[in-house]
MDAnalysis code that builds the backbone (N, CA, C; Angstrom):
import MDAnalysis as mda
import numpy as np

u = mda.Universe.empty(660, n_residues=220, atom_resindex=np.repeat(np.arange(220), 3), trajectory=True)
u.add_TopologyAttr("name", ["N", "CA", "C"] * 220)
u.add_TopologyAttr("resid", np.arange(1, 221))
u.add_TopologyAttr("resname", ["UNK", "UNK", "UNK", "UNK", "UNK", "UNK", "UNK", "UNK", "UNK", "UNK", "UNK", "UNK", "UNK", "UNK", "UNK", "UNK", "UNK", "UNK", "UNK", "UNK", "UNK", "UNK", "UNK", "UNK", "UNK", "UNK", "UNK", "UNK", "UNK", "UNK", "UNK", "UNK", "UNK", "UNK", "UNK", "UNK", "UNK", "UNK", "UNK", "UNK", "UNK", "UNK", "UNK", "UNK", "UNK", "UNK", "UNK", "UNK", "UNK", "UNK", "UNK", "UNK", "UNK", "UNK", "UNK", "UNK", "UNK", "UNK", "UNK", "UNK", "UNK", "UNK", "UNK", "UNK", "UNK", "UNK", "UNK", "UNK", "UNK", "UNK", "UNK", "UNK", "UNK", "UNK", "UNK", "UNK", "UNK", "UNK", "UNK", "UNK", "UNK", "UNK", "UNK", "UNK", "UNK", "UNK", "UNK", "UNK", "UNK", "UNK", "UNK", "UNK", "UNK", "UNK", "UNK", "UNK", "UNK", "UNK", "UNK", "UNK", "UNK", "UNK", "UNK", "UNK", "UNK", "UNK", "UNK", "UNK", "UNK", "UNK", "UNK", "UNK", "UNK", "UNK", "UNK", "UNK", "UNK", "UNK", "UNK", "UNK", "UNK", "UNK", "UNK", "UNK", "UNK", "UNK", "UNK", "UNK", "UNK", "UNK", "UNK", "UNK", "UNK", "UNK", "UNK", "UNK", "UNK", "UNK", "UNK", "UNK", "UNK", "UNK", "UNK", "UNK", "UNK", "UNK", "UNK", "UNK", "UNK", "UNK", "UNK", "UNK", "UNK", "UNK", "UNK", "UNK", "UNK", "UNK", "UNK", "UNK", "UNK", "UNK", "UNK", "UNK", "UNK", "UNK", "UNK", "UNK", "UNK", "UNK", "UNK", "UNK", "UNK", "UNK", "UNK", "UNK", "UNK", "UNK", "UNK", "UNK", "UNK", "UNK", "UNK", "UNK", "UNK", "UNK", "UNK", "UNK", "UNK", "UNK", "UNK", "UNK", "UNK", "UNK", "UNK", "UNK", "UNK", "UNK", "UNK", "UNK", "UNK", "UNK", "UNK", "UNK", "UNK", "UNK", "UNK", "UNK", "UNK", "UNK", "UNK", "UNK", "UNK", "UNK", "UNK", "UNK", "UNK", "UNK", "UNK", "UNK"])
u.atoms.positions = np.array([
    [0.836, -1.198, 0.000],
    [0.000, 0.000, 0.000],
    [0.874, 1.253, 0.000],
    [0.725, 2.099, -0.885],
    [1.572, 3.433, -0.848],
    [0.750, 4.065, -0.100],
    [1.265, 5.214, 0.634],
    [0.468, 6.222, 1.725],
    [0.866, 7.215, 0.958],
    [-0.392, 8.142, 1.336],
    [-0.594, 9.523, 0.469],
    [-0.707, 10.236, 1.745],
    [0.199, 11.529, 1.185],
    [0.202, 13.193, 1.865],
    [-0.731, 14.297, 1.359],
    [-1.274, 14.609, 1.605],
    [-1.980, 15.820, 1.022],
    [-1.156, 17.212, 2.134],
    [-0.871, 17.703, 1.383],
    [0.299, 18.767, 1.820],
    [-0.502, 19.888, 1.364],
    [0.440, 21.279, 2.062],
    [-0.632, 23.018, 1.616],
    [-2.147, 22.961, 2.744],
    [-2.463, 22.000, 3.199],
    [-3.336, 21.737, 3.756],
    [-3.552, 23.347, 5.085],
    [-4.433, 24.263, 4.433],
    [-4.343, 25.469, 5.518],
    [-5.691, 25.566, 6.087],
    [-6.694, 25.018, 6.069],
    [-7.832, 25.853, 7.394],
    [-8.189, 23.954, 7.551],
    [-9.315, 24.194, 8.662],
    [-9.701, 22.505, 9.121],
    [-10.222, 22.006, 8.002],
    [-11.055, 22.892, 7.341],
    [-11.957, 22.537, 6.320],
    [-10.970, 21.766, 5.298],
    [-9.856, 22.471, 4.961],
    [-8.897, 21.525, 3.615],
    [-8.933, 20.206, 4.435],
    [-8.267, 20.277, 5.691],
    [-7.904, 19.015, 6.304],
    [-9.480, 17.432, 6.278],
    [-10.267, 17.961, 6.087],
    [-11.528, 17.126, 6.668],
    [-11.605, 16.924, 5.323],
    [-11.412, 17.490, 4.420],
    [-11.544, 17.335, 2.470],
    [-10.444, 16.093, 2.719],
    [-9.142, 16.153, 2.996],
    [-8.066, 15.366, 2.845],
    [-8.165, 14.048, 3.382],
    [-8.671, 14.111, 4.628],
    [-8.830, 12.472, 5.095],
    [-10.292, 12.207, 4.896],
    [-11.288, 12.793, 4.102],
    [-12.208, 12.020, 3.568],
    [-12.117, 11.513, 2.466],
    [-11.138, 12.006, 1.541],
    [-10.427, 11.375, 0.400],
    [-9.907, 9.922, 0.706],
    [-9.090, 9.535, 1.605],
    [-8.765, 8.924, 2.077],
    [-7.757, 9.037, 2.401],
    [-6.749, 10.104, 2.476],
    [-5.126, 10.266, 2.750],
    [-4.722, 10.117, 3.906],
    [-3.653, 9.280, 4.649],
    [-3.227, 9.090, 5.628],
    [-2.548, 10.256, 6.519],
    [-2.324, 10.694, 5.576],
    [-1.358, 11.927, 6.346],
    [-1.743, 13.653, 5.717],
    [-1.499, 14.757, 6.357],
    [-1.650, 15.960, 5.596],
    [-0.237, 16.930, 6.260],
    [0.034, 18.177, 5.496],
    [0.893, 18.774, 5.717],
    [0.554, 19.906, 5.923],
    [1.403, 20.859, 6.770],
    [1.111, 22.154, 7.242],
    [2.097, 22.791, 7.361],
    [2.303, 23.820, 6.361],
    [3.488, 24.411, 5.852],
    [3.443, 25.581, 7.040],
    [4.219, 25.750, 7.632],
    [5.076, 26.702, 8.577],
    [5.936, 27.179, 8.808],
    [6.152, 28.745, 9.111],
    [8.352, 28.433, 8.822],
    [8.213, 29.308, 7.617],
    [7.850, 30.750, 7.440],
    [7.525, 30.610, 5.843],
    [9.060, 31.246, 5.214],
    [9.419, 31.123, 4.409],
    [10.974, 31.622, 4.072],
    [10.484, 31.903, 2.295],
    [9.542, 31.617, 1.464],
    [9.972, 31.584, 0.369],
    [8.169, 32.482, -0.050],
    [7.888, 33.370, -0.603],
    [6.310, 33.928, -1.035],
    [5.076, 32.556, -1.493],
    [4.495, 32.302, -0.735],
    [3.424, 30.825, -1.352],
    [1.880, 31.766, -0.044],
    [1.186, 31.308, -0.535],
    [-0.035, 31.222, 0.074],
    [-0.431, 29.747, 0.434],
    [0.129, 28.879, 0.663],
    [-0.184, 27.755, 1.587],
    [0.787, 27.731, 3.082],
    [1.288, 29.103, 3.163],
    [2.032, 29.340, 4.426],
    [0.513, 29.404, 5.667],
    [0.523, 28.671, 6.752],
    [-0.018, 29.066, 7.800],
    [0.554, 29.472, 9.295],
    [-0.134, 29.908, 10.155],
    [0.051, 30.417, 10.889],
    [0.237, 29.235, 12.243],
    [1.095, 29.793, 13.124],
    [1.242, 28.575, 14.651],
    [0.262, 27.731, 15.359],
    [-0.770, 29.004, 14.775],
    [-1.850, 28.717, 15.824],
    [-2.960, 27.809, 14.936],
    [-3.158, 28.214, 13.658],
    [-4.329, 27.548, 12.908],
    [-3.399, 26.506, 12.352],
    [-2.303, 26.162, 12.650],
    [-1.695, 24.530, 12.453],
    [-2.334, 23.787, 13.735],
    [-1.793, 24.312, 15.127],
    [-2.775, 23.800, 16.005],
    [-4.226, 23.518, 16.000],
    [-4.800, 24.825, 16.073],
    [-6.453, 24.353, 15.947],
    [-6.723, 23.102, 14.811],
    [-5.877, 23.187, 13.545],
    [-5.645, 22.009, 12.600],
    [-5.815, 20.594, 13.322],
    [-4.331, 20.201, 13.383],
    [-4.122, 19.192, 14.942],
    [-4.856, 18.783, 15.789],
    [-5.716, 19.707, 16.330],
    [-6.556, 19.366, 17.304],
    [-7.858, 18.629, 16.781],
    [-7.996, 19.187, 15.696],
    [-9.219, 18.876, 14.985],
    [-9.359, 17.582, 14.191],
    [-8.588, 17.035, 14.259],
    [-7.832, 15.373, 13.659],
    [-8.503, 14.735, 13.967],
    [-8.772, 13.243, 13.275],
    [-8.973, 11.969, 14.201],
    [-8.117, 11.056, 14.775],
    [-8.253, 10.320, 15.270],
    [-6.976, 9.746, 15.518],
    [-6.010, 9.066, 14.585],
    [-6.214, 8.396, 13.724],
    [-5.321, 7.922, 12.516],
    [-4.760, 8.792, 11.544],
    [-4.487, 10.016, 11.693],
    [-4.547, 10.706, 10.743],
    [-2.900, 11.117, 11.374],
    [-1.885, 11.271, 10.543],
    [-0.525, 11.522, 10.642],
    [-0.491, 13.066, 10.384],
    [-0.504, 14.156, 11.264],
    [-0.197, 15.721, 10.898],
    [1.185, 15.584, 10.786],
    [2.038, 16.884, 9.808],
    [3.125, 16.868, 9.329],
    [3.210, 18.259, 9.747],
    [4.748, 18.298, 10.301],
    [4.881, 20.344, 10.194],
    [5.700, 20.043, 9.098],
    [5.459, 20.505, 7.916],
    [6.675, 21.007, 6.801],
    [7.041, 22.528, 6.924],
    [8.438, 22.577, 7.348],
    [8.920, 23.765, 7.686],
    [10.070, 24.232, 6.635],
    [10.525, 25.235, 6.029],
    [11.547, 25.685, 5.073],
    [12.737, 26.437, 5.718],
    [12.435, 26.680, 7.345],
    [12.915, 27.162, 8.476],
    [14.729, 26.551, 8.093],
    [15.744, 26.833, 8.331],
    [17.172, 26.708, 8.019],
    [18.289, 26.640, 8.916],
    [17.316, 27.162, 10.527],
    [17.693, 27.796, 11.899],
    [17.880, 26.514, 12.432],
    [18.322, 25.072, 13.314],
    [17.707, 24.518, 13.791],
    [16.875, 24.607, 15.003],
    [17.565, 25.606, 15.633],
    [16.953, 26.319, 16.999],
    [15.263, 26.884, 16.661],
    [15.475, 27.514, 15.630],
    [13.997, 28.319, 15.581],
    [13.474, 26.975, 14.950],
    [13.592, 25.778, 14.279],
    [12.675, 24.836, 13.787],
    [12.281, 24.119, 15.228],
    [13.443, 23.358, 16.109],
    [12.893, 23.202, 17.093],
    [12.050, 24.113, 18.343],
    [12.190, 25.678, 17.858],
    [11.213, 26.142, 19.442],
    [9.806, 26.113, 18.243],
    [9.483, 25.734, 17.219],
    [8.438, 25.824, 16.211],
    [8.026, 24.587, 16.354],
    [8.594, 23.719, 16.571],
    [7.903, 22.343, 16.963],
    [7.048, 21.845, 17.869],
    [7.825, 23.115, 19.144],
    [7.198, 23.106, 20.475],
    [5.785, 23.910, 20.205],
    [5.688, 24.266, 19.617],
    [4.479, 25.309, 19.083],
    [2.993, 24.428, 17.993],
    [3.897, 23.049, 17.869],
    [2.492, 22.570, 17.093],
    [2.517, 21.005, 17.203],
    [1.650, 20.417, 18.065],
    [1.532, 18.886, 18.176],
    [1.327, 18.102, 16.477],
    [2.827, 18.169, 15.633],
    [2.678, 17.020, 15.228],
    [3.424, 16.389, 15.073],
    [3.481, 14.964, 14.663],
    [3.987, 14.081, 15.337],
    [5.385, 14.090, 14.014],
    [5.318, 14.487, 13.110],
    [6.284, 14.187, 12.178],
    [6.624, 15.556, 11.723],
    [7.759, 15.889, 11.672],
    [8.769, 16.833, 11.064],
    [9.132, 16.805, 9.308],
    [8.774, 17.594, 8.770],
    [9.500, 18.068, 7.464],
    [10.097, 18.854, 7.346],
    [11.651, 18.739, 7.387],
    [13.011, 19.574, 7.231],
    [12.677, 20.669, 5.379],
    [12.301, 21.288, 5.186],
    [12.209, 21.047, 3.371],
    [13.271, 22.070, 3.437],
    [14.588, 22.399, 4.284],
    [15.450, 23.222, 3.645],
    [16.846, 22.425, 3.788],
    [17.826, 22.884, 3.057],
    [19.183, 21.813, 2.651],
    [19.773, 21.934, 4.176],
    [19.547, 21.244, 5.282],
    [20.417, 21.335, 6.318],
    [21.522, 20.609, 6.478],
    [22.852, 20.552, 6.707],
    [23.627, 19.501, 6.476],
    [23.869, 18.465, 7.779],
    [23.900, 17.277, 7.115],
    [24.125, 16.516, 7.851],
    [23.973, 16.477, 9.800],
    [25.008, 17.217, 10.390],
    [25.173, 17.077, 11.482],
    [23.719, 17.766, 12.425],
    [23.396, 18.840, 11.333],
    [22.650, 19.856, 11.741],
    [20.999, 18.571, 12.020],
    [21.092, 17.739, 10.933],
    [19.773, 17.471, 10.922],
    [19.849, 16.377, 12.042],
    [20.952, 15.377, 12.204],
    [21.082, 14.845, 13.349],
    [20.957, 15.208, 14.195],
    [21.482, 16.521, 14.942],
    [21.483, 17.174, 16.476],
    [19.715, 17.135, 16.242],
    [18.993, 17.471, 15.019],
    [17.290, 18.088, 15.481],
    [16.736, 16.828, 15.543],
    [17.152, 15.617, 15.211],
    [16.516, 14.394, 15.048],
    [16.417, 14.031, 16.772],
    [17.711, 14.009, 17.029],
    [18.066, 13.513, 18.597],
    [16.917, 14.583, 19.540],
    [17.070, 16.204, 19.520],
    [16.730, 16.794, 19.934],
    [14.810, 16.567, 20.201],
    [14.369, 16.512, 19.037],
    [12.758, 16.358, 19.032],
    [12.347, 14.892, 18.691],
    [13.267, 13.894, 18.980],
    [12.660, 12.823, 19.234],
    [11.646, 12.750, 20.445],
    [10.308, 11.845, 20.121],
    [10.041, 10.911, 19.698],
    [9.378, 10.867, 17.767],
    [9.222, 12.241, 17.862],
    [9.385, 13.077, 16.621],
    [9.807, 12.160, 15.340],
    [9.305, 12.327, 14.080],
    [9.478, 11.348, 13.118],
    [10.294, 12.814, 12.112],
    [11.274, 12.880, 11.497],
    [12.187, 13.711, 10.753],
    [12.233, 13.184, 9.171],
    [11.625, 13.906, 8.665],
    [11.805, 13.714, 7.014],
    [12.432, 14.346, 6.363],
    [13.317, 14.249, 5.996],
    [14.438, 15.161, 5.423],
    [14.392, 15.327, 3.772],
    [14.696, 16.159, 3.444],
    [13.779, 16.697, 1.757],
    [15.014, 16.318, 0.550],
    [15.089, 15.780, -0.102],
    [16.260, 15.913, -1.131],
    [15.642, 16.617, -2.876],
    [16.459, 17.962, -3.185],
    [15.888, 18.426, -4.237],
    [16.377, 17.812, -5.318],
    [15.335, 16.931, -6.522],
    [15.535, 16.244, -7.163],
    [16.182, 17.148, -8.298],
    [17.400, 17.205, -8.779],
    [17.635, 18.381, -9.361],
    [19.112, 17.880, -10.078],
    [19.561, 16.097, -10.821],
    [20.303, 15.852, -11.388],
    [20.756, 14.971, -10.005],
    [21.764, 14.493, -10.557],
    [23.016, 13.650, -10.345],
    [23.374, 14.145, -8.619],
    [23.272, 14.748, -8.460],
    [23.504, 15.263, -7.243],
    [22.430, 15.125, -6.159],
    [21.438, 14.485, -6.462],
    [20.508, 14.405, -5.390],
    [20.663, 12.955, -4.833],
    [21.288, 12.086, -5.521],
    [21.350, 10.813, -4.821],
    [22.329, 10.702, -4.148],
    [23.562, 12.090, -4.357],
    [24.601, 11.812, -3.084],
    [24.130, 12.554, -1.928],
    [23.211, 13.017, -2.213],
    [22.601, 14.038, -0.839],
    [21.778, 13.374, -0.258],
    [21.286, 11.995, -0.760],
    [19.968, 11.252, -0.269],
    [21.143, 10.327, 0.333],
    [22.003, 9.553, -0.093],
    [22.947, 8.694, 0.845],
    [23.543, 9.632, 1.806],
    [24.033, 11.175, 1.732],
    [24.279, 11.691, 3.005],
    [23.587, 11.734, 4.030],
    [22.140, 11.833, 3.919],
    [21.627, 12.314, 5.315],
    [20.192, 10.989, 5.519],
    [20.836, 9.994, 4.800],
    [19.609, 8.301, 4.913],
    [19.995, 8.256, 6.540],
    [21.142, 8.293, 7.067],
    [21.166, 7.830, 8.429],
    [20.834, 8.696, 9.354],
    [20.606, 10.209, 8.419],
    [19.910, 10.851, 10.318],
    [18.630, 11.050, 9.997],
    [17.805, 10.615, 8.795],
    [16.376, 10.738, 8.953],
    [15.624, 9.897, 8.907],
    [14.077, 9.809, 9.166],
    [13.416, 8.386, 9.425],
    [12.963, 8.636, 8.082],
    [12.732, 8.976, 7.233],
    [12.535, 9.118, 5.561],
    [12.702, 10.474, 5.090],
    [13.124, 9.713, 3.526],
    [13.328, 10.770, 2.619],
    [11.905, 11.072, 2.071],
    [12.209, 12.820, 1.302],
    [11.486, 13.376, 0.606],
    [11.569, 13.824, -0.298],
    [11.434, 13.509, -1.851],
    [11.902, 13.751, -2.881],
    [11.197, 14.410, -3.587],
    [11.817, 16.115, -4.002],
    [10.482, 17.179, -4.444],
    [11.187, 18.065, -5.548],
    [10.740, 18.395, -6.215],
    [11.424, 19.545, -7.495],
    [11.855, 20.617, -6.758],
    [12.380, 20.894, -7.655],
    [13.015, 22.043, -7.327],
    [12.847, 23.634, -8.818],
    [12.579, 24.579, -8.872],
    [11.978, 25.496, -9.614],
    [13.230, 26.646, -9.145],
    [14.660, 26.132, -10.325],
    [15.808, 26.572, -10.504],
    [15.505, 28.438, -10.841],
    [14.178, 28.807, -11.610],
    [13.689, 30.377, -12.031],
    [13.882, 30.962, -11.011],
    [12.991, 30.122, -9.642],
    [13.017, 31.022, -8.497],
    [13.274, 30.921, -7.175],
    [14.116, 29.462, -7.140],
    [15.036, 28.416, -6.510],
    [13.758, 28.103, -5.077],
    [12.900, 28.323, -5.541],
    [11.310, 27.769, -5.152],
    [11.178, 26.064, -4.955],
    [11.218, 25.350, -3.844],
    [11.375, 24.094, -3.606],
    [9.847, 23.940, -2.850],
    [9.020, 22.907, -3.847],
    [8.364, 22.152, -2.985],
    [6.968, 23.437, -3.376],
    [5.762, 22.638, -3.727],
    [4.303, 23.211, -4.164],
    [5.125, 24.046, -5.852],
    [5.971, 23.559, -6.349],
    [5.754, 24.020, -7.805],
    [5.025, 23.945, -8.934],
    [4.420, 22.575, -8.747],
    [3.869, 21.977, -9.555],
    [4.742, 20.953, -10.955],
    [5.967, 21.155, -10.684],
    [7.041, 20.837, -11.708],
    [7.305, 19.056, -11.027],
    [7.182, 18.196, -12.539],
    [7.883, 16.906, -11.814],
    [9.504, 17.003, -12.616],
    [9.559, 15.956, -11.562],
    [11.538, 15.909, -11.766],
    [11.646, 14.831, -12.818],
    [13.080, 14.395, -12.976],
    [13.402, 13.229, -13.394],
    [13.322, 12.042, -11.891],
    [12.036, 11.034, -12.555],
    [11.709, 10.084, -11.720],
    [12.395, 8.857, -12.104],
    [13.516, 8.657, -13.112],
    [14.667, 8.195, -12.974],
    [15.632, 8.256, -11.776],
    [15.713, 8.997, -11.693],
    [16.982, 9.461, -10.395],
    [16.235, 9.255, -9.268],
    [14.887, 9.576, -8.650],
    [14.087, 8.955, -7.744],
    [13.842, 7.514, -7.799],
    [13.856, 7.117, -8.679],
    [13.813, 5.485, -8.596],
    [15.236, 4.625, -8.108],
    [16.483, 5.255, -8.459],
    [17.730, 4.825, -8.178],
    [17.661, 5.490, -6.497],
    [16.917, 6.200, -5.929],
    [17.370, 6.700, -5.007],
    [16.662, 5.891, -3.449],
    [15.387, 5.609, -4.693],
    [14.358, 4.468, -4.036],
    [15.405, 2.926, -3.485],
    [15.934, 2.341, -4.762],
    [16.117, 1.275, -4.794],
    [17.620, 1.379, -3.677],
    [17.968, 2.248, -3.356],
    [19.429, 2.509, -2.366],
    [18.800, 2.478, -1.099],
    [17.751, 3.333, -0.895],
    [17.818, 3.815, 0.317],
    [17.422, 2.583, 1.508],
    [17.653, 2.765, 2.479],
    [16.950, 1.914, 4.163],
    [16.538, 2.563, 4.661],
    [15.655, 3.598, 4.465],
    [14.371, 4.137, 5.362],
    [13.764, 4.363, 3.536],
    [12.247, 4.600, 4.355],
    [10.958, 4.766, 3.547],
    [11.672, 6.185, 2.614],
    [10.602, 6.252, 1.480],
    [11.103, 7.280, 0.832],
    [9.648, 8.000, 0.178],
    [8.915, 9.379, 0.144],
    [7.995, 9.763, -0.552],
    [8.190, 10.726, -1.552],
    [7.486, 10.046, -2.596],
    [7.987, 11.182, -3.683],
    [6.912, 12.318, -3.934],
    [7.333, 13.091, -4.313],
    [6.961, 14.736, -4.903],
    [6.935, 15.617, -5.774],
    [6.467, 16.226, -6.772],
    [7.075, 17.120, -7.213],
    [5.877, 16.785, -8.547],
    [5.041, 18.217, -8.735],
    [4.131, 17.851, -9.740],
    [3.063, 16.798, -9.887],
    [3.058, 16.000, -8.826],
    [1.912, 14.357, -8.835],
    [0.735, 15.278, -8.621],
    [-0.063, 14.461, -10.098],
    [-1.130, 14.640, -10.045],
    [-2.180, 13.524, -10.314],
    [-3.878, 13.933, -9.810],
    [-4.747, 12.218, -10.354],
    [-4.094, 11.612, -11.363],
    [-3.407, 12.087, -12.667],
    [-3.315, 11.606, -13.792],
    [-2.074, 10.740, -14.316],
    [-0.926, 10.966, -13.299],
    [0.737, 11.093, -13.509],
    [1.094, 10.288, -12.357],
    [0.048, 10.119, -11.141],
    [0.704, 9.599, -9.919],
    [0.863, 7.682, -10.181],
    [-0.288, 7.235, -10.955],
    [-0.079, 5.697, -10.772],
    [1.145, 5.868, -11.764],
    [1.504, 6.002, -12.293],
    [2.622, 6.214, -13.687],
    [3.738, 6.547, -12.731],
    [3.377, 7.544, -11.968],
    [5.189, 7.501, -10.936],
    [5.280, 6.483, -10.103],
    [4.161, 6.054, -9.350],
    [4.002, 5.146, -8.239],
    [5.146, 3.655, -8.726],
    [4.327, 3.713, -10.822],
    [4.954, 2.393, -11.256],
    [6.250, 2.506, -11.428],
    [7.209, 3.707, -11.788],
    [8.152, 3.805, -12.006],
    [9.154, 3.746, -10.722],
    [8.519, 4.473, -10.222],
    [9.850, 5.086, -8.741],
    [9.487, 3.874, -7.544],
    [8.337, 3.276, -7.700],
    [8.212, 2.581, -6.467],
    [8.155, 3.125, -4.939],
    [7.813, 4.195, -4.885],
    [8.115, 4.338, -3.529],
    [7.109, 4.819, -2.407],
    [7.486, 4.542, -1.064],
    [6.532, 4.280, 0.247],
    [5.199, 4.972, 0.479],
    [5.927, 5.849, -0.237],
    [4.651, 7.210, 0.081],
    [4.781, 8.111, -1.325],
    [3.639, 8.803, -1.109],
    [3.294, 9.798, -2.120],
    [2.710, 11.433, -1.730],
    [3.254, 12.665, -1.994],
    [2.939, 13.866, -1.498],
    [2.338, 14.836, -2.694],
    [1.151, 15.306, -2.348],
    [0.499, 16.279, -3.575],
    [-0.010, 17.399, -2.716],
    [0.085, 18.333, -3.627],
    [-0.435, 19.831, -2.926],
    [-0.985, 20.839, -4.298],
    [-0.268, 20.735, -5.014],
    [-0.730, 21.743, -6.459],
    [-1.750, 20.629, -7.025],
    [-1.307, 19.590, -7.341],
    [-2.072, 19.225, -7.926],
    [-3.204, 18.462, -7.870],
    [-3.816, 18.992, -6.094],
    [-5.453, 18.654, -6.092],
    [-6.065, 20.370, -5.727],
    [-5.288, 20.924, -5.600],
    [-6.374, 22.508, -5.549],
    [-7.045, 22.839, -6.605],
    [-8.012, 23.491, -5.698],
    [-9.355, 23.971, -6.265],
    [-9.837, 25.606, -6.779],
    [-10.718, 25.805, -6.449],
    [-10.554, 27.042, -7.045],
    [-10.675, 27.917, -5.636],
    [-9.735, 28.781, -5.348],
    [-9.182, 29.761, -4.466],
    [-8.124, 29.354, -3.768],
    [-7.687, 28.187, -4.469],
    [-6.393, 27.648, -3.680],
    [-6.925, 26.395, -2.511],
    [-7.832, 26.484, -2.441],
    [-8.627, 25.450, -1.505],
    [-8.418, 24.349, -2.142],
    [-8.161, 22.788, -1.301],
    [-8.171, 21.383, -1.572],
    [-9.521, 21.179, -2.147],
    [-9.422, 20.433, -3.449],
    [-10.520, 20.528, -4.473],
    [-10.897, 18.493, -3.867],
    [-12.518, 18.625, -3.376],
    [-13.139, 16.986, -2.537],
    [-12.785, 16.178, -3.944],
    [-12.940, 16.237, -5.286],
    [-12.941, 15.653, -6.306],
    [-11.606, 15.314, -6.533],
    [-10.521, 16.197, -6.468],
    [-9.098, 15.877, -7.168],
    [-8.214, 15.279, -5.753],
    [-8.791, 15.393, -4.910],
    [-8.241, 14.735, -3.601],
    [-8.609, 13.249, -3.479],
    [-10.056, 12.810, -4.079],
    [-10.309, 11.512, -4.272],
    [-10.254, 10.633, -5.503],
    [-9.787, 11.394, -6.266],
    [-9.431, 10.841, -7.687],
    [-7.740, 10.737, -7.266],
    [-6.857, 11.785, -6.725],
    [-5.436, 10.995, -6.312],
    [-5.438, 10.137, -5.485],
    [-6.189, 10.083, -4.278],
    [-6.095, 8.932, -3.391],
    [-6.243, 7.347, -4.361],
    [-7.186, 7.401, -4.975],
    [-7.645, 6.502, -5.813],
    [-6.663, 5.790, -6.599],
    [-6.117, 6.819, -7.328],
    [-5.387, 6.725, -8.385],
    [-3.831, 5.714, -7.802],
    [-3.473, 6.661, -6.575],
    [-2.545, 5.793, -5.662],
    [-2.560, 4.335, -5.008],
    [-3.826, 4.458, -4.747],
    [-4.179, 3.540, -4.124],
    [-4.683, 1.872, -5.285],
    [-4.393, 2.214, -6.699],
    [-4.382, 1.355, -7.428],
    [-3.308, 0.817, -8.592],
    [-2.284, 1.682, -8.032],
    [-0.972, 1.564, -8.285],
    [-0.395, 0.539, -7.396],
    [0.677, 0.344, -8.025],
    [1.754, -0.952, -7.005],
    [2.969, -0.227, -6.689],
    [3.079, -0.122, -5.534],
    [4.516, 0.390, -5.390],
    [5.262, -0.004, -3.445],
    [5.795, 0.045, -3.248],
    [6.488, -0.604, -1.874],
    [5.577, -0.783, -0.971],
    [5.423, -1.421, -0.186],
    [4.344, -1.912, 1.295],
    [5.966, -1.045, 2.747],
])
């Protein structure tokens, strides 16, 4: 079974669209460093959180670069899994792994050539999974571009790694069983490509990707 992210996820209402789709997990972009309107605020990530059921995996995806300010930002929102999405090196992401354990740490690799699979074997041992997302070189804009990568190089990065790996970057209803078949990997993350109109999680394109994932074959 691949597990799906629905990421950008900003008022309760997106969130209750997302796990009625069926998605295991959603994301809540915080930390804002780069111009997007799926940035939210400390507090309506919480009220988010709170508003959960129990099976439902909340994500802080943060772009934050500080580790200090990512960890006092952690303390600020009950969820249970961490998204690093900025290039921290190595040691840095270890000290935050140790630090906010029991905390689950996903560490982001920008799929962006030849160079992303030595950055995915650098930091496989201090995170509990990778995250593999485009990168939008115009406006060095990582992550909600809507751009897919070469899912070649995600598939070699798949077949290396020993922790779980979710891919990113452009998946949409139409493209995701087609990556799922290629790259194989644990999980799956969409944000551009189920919104609706005002930027809101669209109930239709959230259950046509769940779907779509969910009839693909790719790692258990």
């Amino acid at each position: 079974m691949v597990r799906v992210k629905i990421c950008g996820v900003r008022s309760l209402a997106d969130a209750h669209v997302a796990v009625e789709s069926g998605a295991h997990a959603i994301g809540l972009l915080v930390g804002q460093v780069h111009e997007s309107p799926d940035f939210i605020t400390p507090r309506t990530a919480r009220e988010i959180c709170h508003g959960l059921g129990p099976f439902v995996v909340p994500v802080l995806v943060t772009h934050l670069a500080d580790p200090d300010a990512i960890a006092e930002l952690v303390q600020q929102i009950p969820a249970w899994a961490v998204q690093v999405h900025s290039e921290l090196p190595v040691a840095s992401l270890a000290s935050l792994r140790s630090r906010l354990f029991p905390r689950k740490i996903l560490g982001k690799v920008s799929v962006d050539g030849e160079a992303a699979i030595e950055r995915a074997r650098s930091i496989t041992s201090v995170v509990d999974a990778l995250l593999l997302d485009s990168c939008d070189r115009a406006t060095n804009r990582v992550g909600g571009t809507g751009l897919v990568h070469d899912w070649n190089v995600s598939a070699q990065i798949v077949r290396e790694s020993t922790v779980p790996v979710i891919l990113a970057g452009g998946l949409t209803p139409a493209n995701v069983a087609e990556a799922i078949a290629l790259v194989r990997p644990w999980g799956v993350d969409v944000n551009t490509g189920v919104k609706g109109e005002g930027g809101r999680k669209s109930a239709n394109r959230c259950r046509q990707f769940v779907a779509a994932a969910g009839g693909a074959s790719g790692h258990c």
